[in-house]
LUMVOKOL-419131 format. One line per field, with one value per residue (C-alpha): residue number from 1; x, y, z. Coordinates in Angstrom, 2 decimals. Each point is the difference from the previous one (the first is absolute). Example, Ala and Ser with C-alpha at 12.3 -4.5 7.8 and 13.67 -1.06 7.14 Angstrom:
BEGIN
num	c(1/2)
x	c(12.30/1.37)
y	c(-4.50/3.44)
z	c(7.80/-0.66)
END
This chain:
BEGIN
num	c(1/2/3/4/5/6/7/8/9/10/11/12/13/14/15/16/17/18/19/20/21/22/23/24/25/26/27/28/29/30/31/32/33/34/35/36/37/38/39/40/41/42/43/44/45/46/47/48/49/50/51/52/53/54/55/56/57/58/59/60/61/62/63/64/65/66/67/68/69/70/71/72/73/74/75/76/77/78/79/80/81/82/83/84/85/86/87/88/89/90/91/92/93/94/95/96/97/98/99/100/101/102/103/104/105/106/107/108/109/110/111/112/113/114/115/116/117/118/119/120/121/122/123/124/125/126/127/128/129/130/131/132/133/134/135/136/137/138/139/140/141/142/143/144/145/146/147/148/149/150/151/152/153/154/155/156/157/158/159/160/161/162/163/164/165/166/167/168/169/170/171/172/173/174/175/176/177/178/179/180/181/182/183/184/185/186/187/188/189/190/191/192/193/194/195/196/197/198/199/200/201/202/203/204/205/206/207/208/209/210/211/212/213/214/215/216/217/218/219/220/221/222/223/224/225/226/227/228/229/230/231/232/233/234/235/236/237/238/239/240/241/242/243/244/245/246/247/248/249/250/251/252/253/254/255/256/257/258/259/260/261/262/263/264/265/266/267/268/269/270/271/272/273/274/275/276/277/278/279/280/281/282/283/284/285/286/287/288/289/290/291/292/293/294/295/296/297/298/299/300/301/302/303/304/305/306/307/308/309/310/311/312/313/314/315/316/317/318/319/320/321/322/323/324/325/326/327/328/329/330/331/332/333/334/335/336/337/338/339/340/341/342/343/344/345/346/347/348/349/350/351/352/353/354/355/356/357/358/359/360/361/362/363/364/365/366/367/368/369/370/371/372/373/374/375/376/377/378/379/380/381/382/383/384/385/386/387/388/389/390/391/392/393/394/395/396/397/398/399/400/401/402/403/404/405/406/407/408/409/410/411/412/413/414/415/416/417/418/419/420/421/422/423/424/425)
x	c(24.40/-2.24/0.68/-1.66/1.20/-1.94/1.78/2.73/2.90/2.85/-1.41/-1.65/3.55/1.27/-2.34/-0.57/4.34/-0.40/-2.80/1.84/3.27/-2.89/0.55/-3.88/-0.54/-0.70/-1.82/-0.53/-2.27/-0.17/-3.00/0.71/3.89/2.44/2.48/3.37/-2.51/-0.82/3.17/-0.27/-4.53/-2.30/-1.62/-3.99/0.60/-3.53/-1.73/0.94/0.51/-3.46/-2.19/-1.20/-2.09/2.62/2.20/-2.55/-0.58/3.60/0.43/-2.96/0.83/4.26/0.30/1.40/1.07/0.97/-0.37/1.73/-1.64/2.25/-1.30/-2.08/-3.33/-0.27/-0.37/-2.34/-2.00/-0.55/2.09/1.36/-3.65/-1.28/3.25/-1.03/-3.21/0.87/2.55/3.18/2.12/1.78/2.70/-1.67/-3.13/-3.17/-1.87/-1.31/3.68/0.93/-1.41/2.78/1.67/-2.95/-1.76/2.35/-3.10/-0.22/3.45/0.62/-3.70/1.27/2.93/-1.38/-2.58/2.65/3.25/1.78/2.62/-0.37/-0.64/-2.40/-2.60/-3.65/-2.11/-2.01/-2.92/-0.86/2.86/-1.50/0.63/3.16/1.06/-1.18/1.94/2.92/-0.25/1.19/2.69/3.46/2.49/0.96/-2.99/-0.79/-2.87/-0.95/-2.68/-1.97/0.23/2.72/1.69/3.31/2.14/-0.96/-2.95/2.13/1.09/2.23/-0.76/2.33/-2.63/-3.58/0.14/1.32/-2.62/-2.94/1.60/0.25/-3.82/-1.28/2.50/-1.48/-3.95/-0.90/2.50/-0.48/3.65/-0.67/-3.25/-2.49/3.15/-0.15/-3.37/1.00/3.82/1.84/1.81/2.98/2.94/2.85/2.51/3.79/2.66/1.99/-2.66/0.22/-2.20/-0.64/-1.80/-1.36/-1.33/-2.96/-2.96/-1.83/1.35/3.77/1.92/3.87/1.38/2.53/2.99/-0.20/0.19/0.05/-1.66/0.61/-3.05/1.28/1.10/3.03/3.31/-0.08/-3.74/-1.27/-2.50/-3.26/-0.68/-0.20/-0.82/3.64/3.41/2.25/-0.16/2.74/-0.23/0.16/-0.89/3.21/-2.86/-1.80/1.80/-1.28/-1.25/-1.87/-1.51/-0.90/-1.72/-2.20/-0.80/-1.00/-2.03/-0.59/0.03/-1.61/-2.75/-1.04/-0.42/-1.94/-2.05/-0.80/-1.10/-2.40/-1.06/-1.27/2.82/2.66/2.76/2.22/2.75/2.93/-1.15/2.42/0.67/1.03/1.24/1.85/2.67/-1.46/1.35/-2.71/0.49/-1.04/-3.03/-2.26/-0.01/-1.87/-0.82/-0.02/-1.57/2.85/3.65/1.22/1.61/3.17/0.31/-0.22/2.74/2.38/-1.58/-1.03/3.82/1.28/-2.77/1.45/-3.20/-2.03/-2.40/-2.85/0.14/-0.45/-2.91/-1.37/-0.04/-1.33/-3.20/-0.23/0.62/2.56/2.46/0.87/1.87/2.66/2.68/1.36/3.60/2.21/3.18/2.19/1.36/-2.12/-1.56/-0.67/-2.08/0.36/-3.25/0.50/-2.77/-1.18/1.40/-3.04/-1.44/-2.18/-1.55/-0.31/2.78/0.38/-0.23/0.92/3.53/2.72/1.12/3.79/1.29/3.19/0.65/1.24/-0.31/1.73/-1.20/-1.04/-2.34/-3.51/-1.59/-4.09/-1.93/-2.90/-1.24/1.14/-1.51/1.11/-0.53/1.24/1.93/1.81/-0.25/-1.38/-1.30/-3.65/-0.08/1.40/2.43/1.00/2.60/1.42/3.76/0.57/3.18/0.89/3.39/1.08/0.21/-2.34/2.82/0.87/-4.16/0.18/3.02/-0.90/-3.48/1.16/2.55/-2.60/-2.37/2.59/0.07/-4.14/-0.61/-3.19/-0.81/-1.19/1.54/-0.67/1.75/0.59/3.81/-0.46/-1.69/1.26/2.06/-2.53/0.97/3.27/-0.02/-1.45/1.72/3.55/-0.43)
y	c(15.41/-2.68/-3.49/-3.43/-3.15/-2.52/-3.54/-1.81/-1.72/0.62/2.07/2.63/0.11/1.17/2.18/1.94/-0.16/2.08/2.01/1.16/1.81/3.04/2.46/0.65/-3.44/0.43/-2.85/-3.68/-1.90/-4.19/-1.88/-2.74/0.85/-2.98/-0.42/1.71/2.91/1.41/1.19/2.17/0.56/-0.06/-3.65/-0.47/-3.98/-0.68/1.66/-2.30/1.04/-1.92/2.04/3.04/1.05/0.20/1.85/2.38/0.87/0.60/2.07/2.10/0.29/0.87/3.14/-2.21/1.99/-2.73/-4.39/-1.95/-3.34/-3.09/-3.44/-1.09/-1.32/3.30/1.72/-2.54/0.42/3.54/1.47/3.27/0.37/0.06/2.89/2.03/-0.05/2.13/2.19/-1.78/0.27/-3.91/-1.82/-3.01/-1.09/-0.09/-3.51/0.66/0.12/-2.45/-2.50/-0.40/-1.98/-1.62/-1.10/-1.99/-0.59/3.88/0.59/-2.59/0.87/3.32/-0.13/-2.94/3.20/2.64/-1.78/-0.13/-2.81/-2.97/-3.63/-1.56/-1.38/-1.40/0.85/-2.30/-0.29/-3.46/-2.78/-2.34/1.43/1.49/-3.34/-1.33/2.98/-0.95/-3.65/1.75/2.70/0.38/-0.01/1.11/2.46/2.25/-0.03/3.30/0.69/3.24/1.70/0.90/-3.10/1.48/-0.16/-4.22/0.17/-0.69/-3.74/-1.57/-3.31/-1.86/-2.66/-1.28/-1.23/2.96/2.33/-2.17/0.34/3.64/0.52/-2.34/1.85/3.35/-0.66/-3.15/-0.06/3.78/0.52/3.71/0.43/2.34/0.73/-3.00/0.56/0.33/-0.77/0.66/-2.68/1.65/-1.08/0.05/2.32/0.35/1.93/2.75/1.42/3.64/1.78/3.89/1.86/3.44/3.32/1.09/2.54/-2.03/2.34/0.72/-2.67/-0.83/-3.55/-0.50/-2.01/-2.95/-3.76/-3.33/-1.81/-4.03/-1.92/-3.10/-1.41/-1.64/0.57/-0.08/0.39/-2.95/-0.29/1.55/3.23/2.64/3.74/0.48/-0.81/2.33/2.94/2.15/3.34/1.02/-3.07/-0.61/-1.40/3.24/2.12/3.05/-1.57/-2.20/2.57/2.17/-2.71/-0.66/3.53/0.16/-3.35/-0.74/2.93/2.80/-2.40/-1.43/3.93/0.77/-3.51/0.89/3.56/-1.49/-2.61/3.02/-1.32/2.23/-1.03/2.22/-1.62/-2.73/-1.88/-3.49/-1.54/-3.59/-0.51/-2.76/0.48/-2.50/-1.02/2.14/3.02/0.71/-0.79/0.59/-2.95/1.96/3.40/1.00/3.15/0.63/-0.12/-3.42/-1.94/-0.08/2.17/3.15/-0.74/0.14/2.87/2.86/-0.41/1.49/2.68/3.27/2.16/0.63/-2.73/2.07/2.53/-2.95/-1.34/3.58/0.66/-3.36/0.44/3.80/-0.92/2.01/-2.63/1.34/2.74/-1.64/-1.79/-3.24/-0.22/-3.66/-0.60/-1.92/-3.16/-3.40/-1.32/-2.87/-1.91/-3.35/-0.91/-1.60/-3.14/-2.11/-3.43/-2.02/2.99/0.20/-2.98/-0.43/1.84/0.79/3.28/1.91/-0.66/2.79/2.33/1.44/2.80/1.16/3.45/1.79/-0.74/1.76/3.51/-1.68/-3.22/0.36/-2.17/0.00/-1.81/-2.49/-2.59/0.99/1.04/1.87/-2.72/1.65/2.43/-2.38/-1.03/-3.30/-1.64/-0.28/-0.67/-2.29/3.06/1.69/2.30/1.86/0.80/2.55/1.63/2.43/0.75/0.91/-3.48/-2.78/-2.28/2.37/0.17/-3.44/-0.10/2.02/-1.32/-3.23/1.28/1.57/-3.08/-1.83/1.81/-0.04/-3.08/-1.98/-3.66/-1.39/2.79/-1.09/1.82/-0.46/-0.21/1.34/3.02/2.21/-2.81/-0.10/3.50/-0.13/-2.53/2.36/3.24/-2.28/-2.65)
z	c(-81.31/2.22/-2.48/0.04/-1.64/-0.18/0.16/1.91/-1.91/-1.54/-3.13/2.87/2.17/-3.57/-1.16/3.69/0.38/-3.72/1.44/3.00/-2.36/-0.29/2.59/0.36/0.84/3.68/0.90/-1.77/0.95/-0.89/0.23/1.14/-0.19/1.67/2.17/-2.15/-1.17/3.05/-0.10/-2.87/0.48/2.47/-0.09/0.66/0.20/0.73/-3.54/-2.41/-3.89/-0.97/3.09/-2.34/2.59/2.71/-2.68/-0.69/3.82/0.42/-2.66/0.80/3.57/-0.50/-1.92/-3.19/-2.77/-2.66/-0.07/-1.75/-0.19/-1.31/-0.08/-2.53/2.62/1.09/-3.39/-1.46/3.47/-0.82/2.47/-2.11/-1.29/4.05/0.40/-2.38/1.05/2.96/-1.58/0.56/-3.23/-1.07/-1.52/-1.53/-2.78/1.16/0.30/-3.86/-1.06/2.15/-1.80/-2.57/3.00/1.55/-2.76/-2.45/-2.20/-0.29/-0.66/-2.55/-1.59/0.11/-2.03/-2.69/-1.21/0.01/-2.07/3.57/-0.75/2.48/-0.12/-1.78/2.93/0.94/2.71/1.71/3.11/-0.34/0.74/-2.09/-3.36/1.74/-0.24/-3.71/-0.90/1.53/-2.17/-3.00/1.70/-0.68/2.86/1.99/0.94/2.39/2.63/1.78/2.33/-0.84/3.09/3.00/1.52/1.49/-2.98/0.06/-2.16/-3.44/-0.64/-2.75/-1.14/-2.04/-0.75/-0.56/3.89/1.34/-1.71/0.90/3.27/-0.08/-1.17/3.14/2.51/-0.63/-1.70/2.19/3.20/-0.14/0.93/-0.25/1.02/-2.11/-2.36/-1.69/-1.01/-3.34/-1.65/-2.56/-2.14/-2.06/-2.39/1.99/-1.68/0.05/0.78/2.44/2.42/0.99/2.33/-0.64/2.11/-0.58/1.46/-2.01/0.56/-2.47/-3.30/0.62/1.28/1.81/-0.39/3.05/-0.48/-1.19/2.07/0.47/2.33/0.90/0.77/0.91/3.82/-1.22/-1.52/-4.26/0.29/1.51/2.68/0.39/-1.18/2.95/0.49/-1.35/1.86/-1.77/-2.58/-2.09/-1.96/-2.38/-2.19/-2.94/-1.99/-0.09/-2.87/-1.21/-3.21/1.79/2.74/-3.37/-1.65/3.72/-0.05/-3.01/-0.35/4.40/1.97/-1.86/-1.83/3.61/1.51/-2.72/0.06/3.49/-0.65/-2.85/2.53/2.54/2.52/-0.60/2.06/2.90/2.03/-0.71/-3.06/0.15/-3.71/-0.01/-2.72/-2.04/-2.68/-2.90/-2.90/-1.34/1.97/3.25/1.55/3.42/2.50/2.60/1.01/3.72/0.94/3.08/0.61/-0.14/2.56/0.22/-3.38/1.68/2.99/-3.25/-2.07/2.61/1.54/-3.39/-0.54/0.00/-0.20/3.18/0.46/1.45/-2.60/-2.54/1.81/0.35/-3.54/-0.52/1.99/-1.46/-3.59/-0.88/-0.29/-3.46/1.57/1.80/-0.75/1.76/0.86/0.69/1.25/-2.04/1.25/0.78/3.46/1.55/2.25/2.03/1.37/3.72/0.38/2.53/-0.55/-1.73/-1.65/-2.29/1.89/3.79/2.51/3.32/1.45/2.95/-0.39/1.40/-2.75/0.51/-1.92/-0.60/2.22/-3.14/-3.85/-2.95/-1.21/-3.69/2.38/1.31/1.81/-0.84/2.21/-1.16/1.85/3.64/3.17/3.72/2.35/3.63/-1.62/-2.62/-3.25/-0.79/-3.42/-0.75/-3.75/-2.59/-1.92/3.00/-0.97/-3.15/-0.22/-2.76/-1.15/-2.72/-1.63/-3.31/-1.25/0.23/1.03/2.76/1.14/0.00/1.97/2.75/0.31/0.41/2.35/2.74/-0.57/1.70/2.85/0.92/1.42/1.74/0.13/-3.28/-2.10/-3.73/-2.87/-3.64/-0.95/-3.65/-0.22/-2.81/-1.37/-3.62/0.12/-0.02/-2.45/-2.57/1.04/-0.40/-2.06)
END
């Protein structure tokens, strides 16, 4: 089998490294790939993820017998809808699914009218009475722009200042361009976060293992929030109570919310959720893989991952049944010193000849230069490890992030550590 993925960071080194464990994988294709996948894919570095059209052509024109198509611009662009317009069977929603990731007004709309548990919000399109709301809020609150903004779209404000702040930054300033057309203003809630994602075919659906990401640039969660700089699965947070209780009031509600809505929705359906108090509720939705969620979950799937995506795309997800390895991973995101703000690029990347059978190395924001690896984004490399303990992931990931080095290498030093804390304590 002839496969394209569309995308080029870490999340697509992971998903084409899972891809490439069937035997009748014969060619992978990554559009546009980098520098540390086009070692495991053939890289097409000048069609980026957001050209449809240039996808489309490729496709047509390379015998391609499945996609997989991973970031979210992509999907809300349309770009599975354009495939299976000429007969190319997908992983991934299609741009009227999609939605329940770009469009935070439809998501949160969309589970206020069907008893989805979330936090109580307001939408607004106007500024001004974005702000004489804000006069009588409770914080801290939470500011989100409706559409896409590369994970940086959602802002925390501790204070009347700071949310005034937020509203101008994305409404007036237009921080975010077109997605901050509208916002919404939530409650901010409280408690563990856990991230689930989940193969569906729109009726039956998977959950994967379990994880937690950290947002933050700095150590004990300070700093900006970033794409994510570490994750660890499964998530001790996550018991099966708990994971009952989300499919019973989350995950199969939302399918069938989306089926009523005339969206039904086929891919990786991402739950953010948060552990209340009150039980747990949705933060977000994503209609992809996160990043770096899935450099920690597909490393401890068991069942073939093209199978899963097969069954996915021809419904009959139902049928099968999706195997994990016990144990925990984990994953110590590699960043260009200054991320999430500016950083240099270009800098020499140097690898270590030979890494662990239990490390892998996926590859983010890099590029070939001459032959070499050299950085060209702010989370340039992932370093993943699995073992039977979480400890132990921790361990060894920690272990082969020491030995990658480049100028300006950035990492967190306590990934895992919340954790542990609840796993031990």
């Amino acid at each position: 089998m002839n496969i394209i993925v569309v995308g080029g960071g870490g999340r697509e080194h992971a998903i084409i490294k899972k891809l490439k464990e069937n035997p009748a994988v014969t060619l992978i294709y990554a559009l546009p790939g980098n520098g540390g996948i086009a070692a495991d894919a053939v890289c097409v570095p000048e069609i980026g993820a957001k050209d449809i059209d240039a996808i489309v052509d490729f496709a047509a024109s390379h015998a391609i017998d499945f996609a997989v198509v991973a970031p979210d611009d992509p999907l809300a662009l349309g770009c599975v809808d354009r495939l299976h317009a000429i007969g190319i069977p997908c992983f991934g929603p299609d741009a009227k699914a999609a939605r329940i990731e770009s469009s935070k007004v439809f998501a949160k709309n969309l589970m206020k009218q069907y008893g989805i548990p979330t936090a109580r919000y307001e939408v607004f399109d106007d500024p001004a009475q974005a702000l004489a709301y804000l006069q009588s809020a409770a914080f801290p609150i939470v500011v989100k722009a409706d559409g896409l903004a590369l994970g940086k779209g959602v802002l925390i404000a501790n204070s009347l200042s700071e949310a005034e702040a937020a509203v101008k930054t994305i409404m007036e300033d237009r921080a975010f361009g077109d997605s901050g057309n509208e916002i919404v203003i939530e409650e901010f809630l409280t408690g563990p976060e856990v991230s689930v994602l989940a193969f569906t075919d729109g009726t039956a659906i998977r959950p994967m293992v379990s994880s937690m990401d950290h947002k933050r640039a700095g150590d004990g969660d300070t700093g900006l929030n970033t794409g994510g700089m570490g994750t660890v699965a499964p998530n001790p947070c996550y018991t099966p109570e708990i994971a009952q209780v989300c499919m019973d009031t989350i995950f199969l509600p939302t399918l069938a919310a989306m089926r009523v809505e005339g969206c039904p929705f086929q891919g990786c359906l991402y739950f953010g959720l948060m552990l209340t108090p009150d039980g747990p509720k949705v933060i977000e939705y994503n209609c992809r893989f996160g990043d770096p969620e899935t450099q920690v979950v597909l490393p401890l799937l068991k069942t073939d991952l093209l199978t899963i995506m097969r069954a996915v795309e021809n419904k009959t997800l139902g049928d099968l049944t999706v195997e994990w390895q016990d144990g925990a991973a984990a994953c110590v995101i590699l960043a260009s010193g200054g991320y999430p703000e500016h950083y240099e690029k270009g800098k020499a990347i140097s690898l270590p000849a030979a890494l662990p059978e239990n490390v892998t190395l996926y590859h983010a924001g890099d590029k070939l230069e001459d032959g070499k690896l050299v950085t060209s984004g702010g989370r340039v490399l992932g370093v993943t490890a699995a073992a039977p303990t979480l400890r132990q992931a921790l361990a060894d990931a920690y272990a082969a992030a020491d030995l990658v080095d480049f100028d300006g290498k950035y990492l967190r030093h306590d990934i895992g550590q919340r954790a542990l804390a609840a796993l031990e304590g």
